[in-house]
C-alpha positions as CSV (number, residue, x, y, z in Angstrom):
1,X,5.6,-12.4,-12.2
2,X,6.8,-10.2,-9.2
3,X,4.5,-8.7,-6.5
4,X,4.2,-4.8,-7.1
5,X,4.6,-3.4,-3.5
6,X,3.3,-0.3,-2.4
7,X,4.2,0.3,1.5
8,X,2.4,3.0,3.5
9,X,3.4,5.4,5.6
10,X,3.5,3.2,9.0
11,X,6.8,1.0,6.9
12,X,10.1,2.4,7.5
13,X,11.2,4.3,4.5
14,X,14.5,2.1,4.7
15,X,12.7,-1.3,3.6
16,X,11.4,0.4,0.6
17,X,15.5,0.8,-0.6
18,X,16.2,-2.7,0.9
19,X,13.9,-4.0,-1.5
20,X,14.4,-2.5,-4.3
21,X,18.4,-3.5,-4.5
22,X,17.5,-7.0,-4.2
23,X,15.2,-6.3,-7.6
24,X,11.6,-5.8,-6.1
25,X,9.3,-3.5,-8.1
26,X,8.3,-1.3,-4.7
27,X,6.9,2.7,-4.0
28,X,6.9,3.7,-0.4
29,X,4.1,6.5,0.3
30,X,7.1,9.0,1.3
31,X,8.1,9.3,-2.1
32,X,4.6,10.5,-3.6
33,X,4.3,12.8,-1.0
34,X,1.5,9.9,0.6
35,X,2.5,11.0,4.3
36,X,-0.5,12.1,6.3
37,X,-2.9,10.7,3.5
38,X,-6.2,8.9,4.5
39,X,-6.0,4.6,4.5
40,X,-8.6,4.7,1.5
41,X,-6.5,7.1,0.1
42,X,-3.7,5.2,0.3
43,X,-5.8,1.7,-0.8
44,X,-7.2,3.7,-3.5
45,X,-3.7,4.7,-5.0
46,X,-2.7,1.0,-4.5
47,X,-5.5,-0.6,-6.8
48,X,-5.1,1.5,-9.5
49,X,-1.6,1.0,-9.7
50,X,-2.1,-2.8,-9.1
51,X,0.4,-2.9,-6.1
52,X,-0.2,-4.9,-2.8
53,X,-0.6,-2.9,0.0
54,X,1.5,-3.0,2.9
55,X,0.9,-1.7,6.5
56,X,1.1,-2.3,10.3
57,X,-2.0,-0.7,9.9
58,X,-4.2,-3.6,10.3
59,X,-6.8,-2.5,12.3
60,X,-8.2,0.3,9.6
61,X,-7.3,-1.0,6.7
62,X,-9.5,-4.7,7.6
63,X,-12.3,-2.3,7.9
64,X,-11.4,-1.3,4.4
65,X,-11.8,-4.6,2.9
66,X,-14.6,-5.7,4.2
67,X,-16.3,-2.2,2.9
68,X,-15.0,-3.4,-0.8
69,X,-16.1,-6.7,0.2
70,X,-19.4,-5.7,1.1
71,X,-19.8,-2.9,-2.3
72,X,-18.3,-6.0,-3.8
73,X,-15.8,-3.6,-5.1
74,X,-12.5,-5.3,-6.9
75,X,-9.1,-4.6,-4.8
């Protein structure tokens, strides 16, 4: 089973295509009109599609997890 990628806003739009011709299953937030929407937005859009989140974001978005963490809230 391949990883589902969904990369953010902060990933060049360019590794999103690179990907995807070499067979990887991959949305960038550009393409669903994602620019400019909120990290839990973003994480939010990524569970229920069951894609991993990718970011340079790290900062933000391990504040994120440890608020599922703590809701014990699946992701």
């Amino acid at each position: 089973m391949k990883v589902k990628l969904f990369l953010d806003e902060d990933i060049h739009f360019a590794l999103a295509i690179a990907l995807r011709k070499r067979g990887y299953d991959v949305i960038h937030a550009q393409e669903l009109q994602g620019k400019g929407k909120s990290d839990d937005e973003q994480l939010s859009y990524a569970i229920k599609e069951k894609r991993c989140l990718f970011s340079f974001n790290v900062k933000d978005f391990v504040l994120l997890h440890n608020k599922y963490a703590q809701n014990r809230w699946e992701h």
